[in-house]
N, C-alpha and C positions, 0 to 999 in steps of 0.2 A: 603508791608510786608504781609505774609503768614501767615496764624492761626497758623501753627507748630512755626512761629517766633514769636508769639505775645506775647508771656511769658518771653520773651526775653528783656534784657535791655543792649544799647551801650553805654559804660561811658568811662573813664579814667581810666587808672589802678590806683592801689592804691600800695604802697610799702609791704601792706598783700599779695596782688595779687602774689608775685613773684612767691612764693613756689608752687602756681598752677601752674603758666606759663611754669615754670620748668618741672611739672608732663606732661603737655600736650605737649609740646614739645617732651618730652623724650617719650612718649607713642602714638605719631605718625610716630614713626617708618623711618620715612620719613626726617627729619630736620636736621640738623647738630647739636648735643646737644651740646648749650655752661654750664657753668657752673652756679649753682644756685644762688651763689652770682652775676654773669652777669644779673642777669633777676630781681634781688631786686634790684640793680643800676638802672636797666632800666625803671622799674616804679617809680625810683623815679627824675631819670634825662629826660626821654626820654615819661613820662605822657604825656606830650601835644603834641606830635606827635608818640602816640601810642593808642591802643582804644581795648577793653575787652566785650566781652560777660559775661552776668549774666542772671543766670536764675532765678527761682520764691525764691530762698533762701537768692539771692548775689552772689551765688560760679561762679567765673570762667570759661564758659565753652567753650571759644574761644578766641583769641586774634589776632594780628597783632602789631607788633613791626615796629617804623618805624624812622629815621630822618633827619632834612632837610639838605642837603649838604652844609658845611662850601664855598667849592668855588662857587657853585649853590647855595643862600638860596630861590631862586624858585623852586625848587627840592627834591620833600618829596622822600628819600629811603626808601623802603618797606624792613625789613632784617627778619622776620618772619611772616608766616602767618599760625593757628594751632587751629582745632578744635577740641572738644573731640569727644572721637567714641560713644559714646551715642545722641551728637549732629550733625552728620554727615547725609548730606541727605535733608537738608533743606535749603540752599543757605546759609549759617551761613557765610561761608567766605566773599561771594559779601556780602552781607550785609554791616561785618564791615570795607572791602576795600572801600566803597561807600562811607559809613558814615566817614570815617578816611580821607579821600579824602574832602568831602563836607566842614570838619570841617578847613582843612589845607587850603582848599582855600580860607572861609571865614576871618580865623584867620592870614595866614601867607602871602598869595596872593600865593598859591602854583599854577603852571602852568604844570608842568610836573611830573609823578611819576616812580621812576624807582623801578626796583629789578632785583637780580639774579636767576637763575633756570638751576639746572644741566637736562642735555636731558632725564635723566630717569624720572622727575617727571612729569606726564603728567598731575596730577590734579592743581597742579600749573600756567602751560602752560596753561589750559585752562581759568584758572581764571583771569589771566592776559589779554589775548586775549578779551573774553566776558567782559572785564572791557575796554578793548578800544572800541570795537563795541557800549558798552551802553554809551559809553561816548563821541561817533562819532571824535573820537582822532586816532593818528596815531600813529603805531606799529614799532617801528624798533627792530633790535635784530643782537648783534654782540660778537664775543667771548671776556669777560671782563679777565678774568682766566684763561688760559689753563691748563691740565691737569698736567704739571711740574712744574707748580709755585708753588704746594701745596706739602710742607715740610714732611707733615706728611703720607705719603703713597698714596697709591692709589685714586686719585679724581677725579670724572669725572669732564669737564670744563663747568665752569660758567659762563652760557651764558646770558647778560646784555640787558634787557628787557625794551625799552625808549618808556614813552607813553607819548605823548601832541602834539600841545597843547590841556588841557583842554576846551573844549566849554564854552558859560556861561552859557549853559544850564547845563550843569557837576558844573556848580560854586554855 
């Protein structure tokens, strides 16, 4: 951890939590906004495989939404990861991907993490990648979505991001 992190605390969301997760999502420009009631569900369902930045007050100022796959339950899904632009620039995301990771493998025996990443976000692709490199894990990457499947207009396709196994040094 990094002095810029050290004011920093990784917990569980909390079902307060939502209405930031929501802000921070929506103000990264970058995420597919679901809806704010999706993200008070989600801290209240999806707590123990999902993990929140707090800074010196409590507020919010990162997160990672995540959960283990009903036919995988070795298999944490990674479906957000989102920091505020204030806290940007200090490994905030690896962090809580680490720590979210450390914690599922302890708690749930998680062996492999996936998520999705459309080709335009490159700061996601990198964080994925540098989480398999520090995790001496293996990367595969195959189109999960194509760009028709999605109903709603224009999508780019979502390309399915497989890391594991987990080392135990990662565990």
């Amino acid at each position: 951890m990094t002095a810029a992190q050290a004011d920093l605390q990784i917990d569980r969301p909390r079902v307060a939590d939502g209405a930031a997760l929501w802000r921070i999502a929506r103000d990264s420009e970058v995420l597919d906004l679901n809806s704010s009631y999706s993200y008070l569900l989600w801290c209240r369902d999806f707590a123990g495989t999902s993990a929140v930045a707090r800074d010196e007050r409590g507020e919010p100022v990162g997160f990672v939404t995540g959960y283990m796959r009903p036919d995988r339950p070795d298999t944490l899904l990674v479906w957000q990861v989102a920091v505020d632009r204030a806290y940007r620039g200090r490994r905030l995301a690896a962090l809580l991907l680490d720590g979210l990771a450390a914690r599922t493998v302890a708690e749930r025996g998680t062996t492999t993490v996936e998520t999705t990443i459309s080709p335009d976000n490159t700061p996601s692709q990198r964080l994925f990648t540098s989480f398999a490199e520090r995790h001496g894990a293996r990367l595969e990457r195959e189109v999960l979505f194509d760009t028709g499947q999605f109903p709603d207009g224009p999508h780019e396709p979502e390309v399915l991001y497989r890391i594991g196994p987990l080392t135990a040094a990662a565990r």
